[in-house]
N, CA, C and O atoms as CSV, one atom per row, in Angstrom:
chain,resi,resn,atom,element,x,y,z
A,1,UNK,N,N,-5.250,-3.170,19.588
A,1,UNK,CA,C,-5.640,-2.966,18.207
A,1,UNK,C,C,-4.591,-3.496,17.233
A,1,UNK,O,O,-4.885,-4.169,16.245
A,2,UNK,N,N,-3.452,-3.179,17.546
A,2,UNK,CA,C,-2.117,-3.311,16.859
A,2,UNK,C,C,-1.276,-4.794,17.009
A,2,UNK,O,O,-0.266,-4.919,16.318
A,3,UNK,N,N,-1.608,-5.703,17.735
A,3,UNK,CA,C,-0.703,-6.325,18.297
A,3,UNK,C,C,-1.023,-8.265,18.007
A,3,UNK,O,O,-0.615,-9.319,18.494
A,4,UNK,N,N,-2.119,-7.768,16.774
A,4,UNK,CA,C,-2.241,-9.735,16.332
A,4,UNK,C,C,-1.336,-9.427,14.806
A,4,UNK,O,O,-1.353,-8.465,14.038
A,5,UNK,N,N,-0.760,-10.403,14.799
A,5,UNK,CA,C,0.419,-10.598,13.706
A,5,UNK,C,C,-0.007,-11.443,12.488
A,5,UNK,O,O,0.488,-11.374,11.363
A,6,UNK,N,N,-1.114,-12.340,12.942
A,6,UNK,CA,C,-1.402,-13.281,11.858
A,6,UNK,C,C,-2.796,-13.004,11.446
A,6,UNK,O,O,-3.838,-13.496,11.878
A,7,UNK,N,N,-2.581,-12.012,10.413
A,7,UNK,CA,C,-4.285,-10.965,10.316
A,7,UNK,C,C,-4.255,-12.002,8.453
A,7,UNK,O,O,-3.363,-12.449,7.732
A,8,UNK,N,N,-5.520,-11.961,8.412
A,8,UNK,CA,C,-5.777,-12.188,6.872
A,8,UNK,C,C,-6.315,-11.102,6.177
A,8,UNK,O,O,-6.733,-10.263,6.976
A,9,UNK,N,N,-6.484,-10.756,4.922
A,9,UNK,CA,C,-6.672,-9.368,4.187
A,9,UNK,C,C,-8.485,-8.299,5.045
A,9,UNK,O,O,-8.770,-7.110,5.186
A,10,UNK,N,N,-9.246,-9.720,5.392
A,10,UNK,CA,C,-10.348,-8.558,6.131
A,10,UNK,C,C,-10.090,-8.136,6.965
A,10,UNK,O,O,-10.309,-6.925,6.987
A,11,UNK,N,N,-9.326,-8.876,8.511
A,11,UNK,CA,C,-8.694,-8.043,9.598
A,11,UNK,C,C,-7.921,-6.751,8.927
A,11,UNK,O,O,-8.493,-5.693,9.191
A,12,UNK,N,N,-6.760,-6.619,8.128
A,12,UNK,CA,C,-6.246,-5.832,8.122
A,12,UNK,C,C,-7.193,-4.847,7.211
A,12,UNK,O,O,-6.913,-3.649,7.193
A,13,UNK,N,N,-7.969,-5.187,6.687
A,13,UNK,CA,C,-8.679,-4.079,6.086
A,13,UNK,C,C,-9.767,-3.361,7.308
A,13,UNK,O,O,-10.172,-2.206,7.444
A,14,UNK,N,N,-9.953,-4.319,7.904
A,14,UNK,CA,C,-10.693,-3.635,9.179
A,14,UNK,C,C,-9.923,-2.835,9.763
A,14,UNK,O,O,-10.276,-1.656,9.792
A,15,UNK,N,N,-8.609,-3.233,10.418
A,15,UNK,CA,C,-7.746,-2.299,10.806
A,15,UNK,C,C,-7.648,-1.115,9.982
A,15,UNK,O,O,-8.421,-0.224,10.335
A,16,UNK,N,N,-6.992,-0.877,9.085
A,16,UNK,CA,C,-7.389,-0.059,8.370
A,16,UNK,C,C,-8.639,1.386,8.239
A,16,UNK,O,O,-8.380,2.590,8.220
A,17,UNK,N,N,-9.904,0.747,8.172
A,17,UNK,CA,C,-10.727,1.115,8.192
A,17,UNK,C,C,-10.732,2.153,9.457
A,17,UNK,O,O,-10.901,3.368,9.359
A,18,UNK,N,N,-10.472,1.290,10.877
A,18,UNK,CA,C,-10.542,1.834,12.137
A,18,UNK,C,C,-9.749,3.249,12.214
A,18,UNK,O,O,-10.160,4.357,12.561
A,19,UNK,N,N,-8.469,2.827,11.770
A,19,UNK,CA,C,-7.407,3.575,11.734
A,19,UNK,C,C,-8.156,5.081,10.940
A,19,UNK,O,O,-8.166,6.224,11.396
A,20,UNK,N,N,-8.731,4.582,9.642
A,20,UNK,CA,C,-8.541,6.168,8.839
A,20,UNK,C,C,-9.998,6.540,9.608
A,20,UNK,O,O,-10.240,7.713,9.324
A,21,UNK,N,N,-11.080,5.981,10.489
A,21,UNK,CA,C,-11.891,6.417,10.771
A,21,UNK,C,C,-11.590,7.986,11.786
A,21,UNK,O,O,-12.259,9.020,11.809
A,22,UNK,N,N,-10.090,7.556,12.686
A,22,UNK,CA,C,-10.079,8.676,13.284
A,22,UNK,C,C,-8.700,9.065,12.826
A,22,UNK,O,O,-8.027,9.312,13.827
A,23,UNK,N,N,-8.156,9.186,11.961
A,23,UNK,CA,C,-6.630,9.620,11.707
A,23,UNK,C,C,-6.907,9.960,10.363
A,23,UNK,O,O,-6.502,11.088,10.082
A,24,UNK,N,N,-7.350,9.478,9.629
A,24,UNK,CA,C,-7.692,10.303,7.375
A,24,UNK,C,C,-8.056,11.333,7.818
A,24,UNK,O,O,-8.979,11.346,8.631
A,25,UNK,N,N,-7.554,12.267,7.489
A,25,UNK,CA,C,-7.421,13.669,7.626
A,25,UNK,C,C,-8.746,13.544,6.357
A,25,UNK,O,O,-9.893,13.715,6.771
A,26,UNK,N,N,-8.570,13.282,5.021
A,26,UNK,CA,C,-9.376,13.317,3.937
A,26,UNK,C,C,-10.718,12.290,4.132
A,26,UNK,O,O,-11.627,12.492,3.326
A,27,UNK,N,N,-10.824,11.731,4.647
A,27,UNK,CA,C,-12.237,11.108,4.975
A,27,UNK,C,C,-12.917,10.960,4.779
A,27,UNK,O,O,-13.369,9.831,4.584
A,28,UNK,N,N,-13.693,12.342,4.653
A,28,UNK,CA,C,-15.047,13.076,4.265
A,28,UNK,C,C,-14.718,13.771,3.072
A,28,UNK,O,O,-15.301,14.831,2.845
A,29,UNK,N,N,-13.838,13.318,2.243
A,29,UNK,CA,C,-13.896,14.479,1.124
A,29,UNK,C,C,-14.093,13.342,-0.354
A,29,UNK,O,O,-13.814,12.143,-0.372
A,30,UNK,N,N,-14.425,13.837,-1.034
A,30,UNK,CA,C,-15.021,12.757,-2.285
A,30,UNK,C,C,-14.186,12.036,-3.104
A,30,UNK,O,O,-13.330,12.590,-3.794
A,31,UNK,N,N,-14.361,10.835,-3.087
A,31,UNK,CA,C,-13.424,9.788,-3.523
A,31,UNK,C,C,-12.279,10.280,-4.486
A,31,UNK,O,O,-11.142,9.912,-4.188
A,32,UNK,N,N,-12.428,11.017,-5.535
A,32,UNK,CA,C,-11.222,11.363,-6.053
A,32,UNK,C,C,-10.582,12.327,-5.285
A,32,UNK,O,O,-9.360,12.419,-5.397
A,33,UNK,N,N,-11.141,13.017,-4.575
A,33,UNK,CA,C,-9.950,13.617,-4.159
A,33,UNK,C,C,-9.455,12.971,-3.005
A,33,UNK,O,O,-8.483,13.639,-2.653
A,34,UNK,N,N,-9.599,12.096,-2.290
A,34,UNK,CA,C,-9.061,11.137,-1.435
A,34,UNK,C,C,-7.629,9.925,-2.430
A,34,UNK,O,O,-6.625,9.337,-2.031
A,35,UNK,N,N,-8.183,10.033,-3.554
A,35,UNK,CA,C,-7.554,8.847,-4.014
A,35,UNK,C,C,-6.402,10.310,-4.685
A,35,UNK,O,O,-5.224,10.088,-4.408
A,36,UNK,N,N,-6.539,11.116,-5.154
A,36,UNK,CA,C,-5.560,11.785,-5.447
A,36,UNK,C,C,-4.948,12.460,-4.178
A,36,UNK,O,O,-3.728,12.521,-4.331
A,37,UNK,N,N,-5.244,12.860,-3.277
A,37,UNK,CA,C,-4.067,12.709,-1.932
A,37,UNK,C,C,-3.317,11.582,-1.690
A,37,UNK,O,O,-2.173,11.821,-1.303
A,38,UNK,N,N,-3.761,9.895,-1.853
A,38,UNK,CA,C,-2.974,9.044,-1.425
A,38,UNK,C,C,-2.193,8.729,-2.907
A,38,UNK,O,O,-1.379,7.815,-3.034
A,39,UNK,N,N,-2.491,9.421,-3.727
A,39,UNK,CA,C,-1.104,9.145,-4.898
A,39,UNK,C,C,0.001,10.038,-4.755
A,39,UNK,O,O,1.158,9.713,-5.022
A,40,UNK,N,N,-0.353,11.185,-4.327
A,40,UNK,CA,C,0.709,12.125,-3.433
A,40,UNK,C,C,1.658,11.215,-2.964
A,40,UNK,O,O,2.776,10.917,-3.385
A,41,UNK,N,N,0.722,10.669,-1.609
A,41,UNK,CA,C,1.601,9.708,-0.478
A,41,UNK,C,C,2.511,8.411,-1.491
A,41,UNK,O,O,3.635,8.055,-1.137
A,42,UNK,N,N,1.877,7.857,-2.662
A,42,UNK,CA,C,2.218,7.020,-3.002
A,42,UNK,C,C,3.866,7.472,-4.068
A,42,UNK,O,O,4.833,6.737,-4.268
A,43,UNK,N,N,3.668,8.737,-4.500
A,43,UNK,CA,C,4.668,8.901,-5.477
A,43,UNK,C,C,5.905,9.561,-4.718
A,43,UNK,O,O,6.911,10.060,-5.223
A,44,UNK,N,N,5.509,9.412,-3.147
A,44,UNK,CA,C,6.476,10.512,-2.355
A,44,UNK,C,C,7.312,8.718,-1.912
A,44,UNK,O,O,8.448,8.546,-1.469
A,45,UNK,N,N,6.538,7.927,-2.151
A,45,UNK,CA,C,7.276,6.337,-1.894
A,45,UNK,C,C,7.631,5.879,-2.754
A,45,UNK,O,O,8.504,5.013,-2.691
A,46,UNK,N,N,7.204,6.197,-3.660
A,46,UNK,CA,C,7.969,5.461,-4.774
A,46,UNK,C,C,9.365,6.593,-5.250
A,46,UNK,O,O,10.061,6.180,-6.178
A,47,UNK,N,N,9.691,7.770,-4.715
A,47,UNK,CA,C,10.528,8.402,-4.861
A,47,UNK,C,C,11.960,8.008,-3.727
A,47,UNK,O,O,13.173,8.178,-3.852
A,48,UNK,N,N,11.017,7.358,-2.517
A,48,UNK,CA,C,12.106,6.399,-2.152
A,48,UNK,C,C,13.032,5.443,-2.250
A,48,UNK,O,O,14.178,5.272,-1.834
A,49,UNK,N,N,12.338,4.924,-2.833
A,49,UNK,CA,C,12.754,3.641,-3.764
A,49,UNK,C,C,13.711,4.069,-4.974
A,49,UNK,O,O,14.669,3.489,-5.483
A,50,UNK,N,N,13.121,5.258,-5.238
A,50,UNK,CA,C,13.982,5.652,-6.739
A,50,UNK,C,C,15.317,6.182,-6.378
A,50,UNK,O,O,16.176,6.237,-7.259
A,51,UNK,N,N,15.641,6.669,-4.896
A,51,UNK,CA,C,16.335,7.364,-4.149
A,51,UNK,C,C,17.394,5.992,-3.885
A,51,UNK,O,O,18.514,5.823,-4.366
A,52,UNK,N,N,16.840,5.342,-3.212
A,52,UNK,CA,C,17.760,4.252,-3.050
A,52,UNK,C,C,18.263,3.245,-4.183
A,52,UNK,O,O,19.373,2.732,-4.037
A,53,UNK,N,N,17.688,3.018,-5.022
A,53,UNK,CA,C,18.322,2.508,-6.614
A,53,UNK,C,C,19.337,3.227,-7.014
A,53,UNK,O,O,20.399,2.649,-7.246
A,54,UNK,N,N,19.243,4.446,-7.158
A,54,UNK,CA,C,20.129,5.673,-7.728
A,54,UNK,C,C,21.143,5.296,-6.869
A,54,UNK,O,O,22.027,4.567,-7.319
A,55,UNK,N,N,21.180,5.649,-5.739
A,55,UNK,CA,C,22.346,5.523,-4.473
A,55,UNK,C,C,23.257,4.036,-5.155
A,55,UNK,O,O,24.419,3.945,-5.552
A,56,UNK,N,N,22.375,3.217,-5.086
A,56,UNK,CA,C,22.977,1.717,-5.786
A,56,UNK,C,C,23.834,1.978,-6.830
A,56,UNK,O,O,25.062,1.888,-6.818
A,57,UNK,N,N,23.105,2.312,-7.744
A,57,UNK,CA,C,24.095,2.204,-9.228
A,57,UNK,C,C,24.780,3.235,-8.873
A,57,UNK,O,O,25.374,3.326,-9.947
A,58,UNK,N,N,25.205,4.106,-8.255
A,58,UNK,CA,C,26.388,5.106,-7.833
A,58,UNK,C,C,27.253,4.622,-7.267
A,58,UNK,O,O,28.342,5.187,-7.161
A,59,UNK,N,N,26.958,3.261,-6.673
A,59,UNK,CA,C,28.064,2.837,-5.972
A,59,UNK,C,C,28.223,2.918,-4.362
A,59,UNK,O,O,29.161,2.489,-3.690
A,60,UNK,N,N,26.955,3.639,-3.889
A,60,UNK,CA,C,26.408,4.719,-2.123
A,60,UNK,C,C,25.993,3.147,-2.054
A,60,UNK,O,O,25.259,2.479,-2.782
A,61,UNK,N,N,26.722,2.825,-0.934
A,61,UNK,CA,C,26.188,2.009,0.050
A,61,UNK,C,C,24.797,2.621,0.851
A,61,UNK,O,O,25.028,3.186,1.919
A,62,UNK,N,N,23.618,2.557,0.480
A,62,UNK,CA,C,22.537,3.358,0.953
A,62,UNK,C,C,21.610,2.024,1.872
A,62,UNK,O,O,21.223,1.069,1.198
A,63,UNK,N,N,21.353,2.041,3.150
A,63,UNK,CA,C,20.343,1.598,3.908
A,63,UNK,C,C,19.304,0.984,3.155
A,63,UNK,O,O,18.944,1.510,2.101
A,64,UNK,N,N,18.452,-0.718,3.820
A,64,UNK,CA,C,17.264,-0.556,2.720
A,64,UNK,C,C,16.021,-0.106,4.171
A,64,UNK,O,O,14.812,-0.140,3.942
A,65,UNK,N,N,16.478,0.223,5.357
A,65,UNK,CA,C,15.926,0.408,6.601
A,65,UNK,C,C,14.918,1.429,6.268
A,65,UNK,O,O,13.871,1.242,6.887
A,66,UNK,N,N,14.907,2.366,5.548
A,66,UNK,CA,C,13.208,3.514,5.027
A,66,UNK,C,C,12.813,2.645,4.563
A,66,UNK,O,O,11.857,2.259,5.237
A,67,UNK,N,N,13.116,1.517,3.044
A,67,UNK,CA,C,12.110,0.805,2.264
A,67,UNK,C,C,11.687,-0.187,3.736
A,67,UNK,O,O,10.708,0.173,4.389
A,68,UNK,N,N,12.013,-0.691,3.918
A,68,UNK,CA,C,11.641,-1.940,4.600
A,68,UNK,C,C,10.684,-1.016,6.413
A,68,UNK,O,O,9.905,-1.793,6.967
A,69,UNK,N,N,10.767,-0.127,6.841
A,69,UNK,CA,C,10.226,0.239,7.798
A,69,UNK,C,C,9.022,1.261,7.597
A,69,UNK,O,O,8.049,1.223,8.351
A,70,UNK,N,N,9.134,2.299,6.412
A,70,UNK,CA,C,8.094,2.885,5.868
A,70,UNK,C,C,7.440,2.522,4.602
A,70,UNK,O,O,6.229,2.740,4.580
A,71,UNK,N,N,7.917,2.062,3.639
A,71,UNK,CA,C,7.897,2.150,2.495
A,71,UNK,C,C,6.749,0.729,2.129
A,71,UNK,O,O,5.603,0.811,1.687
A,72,UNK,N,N,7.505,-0.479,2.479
A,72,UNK,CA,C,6.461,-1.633,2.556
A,72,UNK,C,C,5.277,-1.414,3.437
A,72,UNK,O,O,4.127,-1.539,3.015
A,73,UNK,N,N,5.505,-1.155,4.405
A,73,UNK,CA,C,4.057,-1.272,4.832
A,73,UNK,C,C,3.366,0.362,4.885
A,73,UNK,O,O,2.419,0.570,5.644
A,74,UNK,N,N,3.856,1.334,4.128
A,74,UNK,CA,C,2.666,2.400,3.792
A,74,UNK,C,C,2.351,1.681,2.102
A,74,UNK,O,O,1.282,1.199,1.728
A,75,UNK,N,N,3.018,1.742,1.683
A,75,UNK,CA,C,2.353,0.800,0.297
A,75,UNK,C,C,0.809,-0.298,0.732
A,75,UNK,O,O,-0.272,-0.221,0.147
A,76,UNK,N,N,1.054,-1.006,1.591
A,76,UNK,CA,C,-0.074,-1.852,2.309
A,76,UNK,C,C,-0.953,-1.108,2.654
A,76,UNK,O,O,-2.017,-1.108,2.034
A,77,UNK,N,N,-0.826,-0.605,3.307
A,77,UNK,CA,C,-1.518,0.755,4.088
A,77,UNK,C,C,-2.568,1.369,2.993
A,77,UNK,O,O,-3.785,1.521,3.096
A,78,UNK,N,N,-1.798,1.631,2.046
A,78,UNK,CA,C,-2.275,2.793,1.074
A,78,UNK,C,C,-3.137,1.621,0.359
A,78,UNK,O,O,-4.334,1.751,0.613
A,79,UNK,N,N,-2.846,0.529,-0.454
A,79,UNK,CA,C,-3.927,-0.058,-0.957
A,79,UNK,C,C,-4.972,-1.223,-0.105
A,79,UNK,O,O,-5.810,-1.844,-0.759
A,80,UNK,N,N,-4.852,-1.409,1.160
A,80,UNK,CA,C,-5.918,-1.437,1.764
A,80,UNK,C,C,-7.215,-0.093,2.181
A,80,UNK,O,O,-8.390,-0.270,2.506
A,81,UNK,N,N,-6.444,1.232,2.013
A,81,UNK,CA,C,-7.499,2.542,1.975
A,81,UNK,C,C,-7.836,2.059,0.630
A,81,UNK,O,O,-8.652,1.138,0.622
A,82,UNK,N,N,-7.467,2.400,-0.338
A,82,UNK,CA,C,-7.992,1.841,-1.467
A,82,UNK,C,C,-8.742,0.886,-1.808
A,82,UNK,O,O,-9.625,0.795,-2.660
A,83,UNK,N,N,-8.501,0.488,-1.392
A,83,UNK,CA,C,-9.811,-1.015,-1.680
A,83,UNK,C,C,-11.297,-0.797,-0.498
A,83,UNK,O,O,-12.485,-0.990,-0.757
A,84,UNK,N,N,-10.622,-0.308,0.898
A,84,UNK,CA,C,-12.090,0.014,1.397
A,84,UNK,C,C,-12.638,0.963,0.920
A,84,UNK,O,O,-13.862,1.074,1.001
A,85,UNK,N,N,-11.643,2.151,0.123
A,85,UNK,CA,C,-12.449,3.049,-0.432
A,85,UNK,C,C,-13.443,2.359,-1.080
A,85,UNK,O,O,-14.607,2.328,-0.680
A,86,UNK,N,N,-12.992,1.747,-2.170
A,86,UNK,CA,C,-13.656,1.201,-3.279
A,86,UNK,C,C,-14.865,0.059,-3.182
A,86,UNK,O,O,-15.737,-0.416,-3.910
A,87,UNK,N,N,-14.492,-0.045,-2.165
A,87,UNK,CA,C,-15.434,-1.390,-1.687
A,87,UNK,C,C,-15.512,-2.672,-2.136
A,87,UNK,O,O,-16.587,-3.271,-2.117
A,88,UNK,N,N,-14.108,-3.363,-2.697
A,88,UNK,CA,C,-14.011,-4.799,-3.396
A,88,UNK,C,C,-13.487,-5.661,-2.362
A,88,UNK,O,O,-13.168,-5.554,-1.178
A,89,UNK,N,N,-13.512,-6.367,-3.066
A,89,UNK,CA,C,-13.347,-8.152,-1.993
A,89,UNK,C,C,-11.617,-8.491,-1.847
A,89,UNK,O,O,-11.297,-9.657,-2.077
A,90,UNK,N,N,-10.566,-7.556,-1.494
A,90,UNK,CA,C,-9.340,-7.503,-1.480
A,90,UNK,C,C,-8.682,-8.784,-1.807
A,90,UNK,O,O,-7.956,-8.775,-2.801
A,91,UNK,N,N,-8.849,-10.233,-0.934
A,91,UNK,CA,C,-8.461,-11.046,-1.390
A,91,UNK,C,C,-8.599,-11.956,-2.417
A,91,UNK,O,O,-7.795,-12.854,-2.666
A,92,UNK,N,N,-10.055,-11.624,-3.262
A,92,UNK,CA,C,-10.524,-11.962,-4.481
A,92,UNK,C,C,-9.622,-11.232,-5.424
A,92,UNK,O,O,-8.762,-11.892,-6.007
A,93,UNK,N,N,-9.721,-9.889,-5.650
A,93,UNK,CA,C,-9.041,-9.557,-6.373
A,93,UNK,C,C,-7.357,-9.848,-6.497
A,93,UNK,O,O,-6.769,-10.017,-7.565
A,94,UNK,N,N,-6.766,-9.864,-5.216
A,94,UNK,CA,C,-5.434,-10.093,-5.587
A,94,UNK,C,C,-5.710,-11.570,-6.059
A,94,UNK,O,O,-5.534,-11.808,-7.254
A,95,UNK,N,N,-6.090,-12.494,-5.298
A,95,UNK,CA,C,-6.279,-13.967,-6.374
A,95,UNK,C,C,-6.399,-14.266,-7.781
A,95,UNK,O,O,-5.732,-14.961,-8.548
A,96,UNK,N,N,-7.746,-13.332,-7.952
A,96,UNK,CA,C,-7.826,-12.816,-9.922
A,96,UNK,C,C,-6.784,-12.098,-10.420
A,96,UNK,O,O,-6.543,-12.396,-11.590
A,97,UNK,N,N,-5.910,-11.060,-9.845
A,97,UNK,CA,C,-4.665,-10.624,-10.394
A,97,UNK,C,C,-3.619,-11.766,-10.789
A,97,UNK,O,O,-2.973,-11.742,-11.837
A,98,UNK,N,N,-3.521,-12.917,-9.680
A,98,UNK,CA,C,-2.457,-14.063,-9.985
A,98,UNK,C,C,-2.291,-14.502,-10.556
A,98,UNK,O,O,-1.143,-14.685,-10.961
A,99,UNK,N,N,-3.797,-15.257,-11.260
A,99,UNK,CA,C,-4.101,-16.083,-12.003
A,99,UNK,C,C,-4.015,-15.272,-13.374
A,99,UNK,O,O,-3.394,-15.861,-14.258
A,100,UNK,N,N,-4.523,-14.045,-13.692
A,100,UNK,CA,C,-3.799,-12.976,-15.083
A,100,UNK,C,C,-2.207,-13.442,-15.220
A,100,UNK,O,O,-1.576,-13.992,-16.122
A,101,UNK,N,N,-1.866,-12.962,-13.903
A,101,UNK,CA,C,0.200,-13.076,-14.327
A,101,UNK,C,C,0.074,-14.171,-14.483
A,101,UNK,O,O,0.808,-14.353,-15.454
A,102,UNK,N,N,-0.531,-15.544,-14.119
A,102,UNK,CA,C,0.308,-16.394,-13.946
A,102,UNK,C,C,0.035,-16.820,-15.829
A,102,UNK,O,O,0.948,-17.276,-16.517
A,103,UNK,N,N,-1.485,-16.527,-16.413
A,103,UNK,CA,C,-1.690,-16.937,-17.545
A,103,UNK,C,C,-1.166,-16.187,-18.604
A,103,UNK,O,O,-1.300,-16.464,-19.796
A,104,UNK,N,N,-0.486,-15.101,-18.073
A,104,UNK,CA,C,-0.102,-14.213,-19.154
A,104,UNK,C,C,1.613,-14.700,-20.131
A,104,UNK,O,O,1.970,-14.754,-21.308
A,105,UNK,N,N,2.402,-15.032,-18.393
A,105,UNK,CA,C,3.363,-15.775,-18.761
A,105,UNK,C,C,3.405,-17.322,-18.623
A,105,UNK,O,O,4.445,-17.973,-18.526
A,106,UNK,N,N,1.844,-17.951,-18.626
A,106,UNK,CA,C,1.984,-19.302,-19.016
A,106,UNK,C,C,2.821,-19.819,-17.706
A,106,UNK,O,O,3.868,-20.409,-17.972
A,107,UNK,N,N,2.542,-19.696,-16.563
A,107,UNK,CA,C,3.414,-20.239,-15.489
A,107,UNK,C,C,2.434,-21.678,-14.628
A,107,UNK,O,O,2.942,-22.300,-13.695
């Protein structure tokens, strides 16, 4: 299940899918409250991040081994549930997101 490396956004959203079919504890429970459990998960990661910045400007030689082993890929994680929640075309949309930044700052 785990072990092709060169997935494009539907494999991994399939993966995904598979995954929360038997592991989402929230599953069956109605879209907002699914999407407000994974902002839980999401603000408990982004408190990582805030954890290790802080450490920085203190001068704490702090690991980036949590961001880079949990942190990036539950972020992935979390907005591929999101998007199958939602049911959009994942790699359309990040494409239409690009093309916003890229016209916003004229790049």
């Amino acid at each position: 299940m785990f072990r092709r490396y060169n997935m494009d956004t539907k494999e991994l959203q399939r993966l995904q899918t598979e995954l929360d079919k038997e592991y989402w504890q929230h599953k069956d429970l109605p879209i907002p409250e699914q999407i407000r459990h994974s902002t839980l998960h999401l603000v408990k990661l982004l408190g990582k991040l805030g954890t290790y910045c802080e450490q920085q400007e203190h001068g704490i030689d702090y690991p980036l081994t949590q961001i880079i082993e949990e942190v990036i890929p539950d972020l992935l994680s979390h907005s591929l549930r999101f998007s199958n929640l939602l049911n959009p075309e994942l790699e359309k949309l990040y494409q239409d997101r690009l093309k916003k930044i890229k016209e916003r700052y004229n790049i």
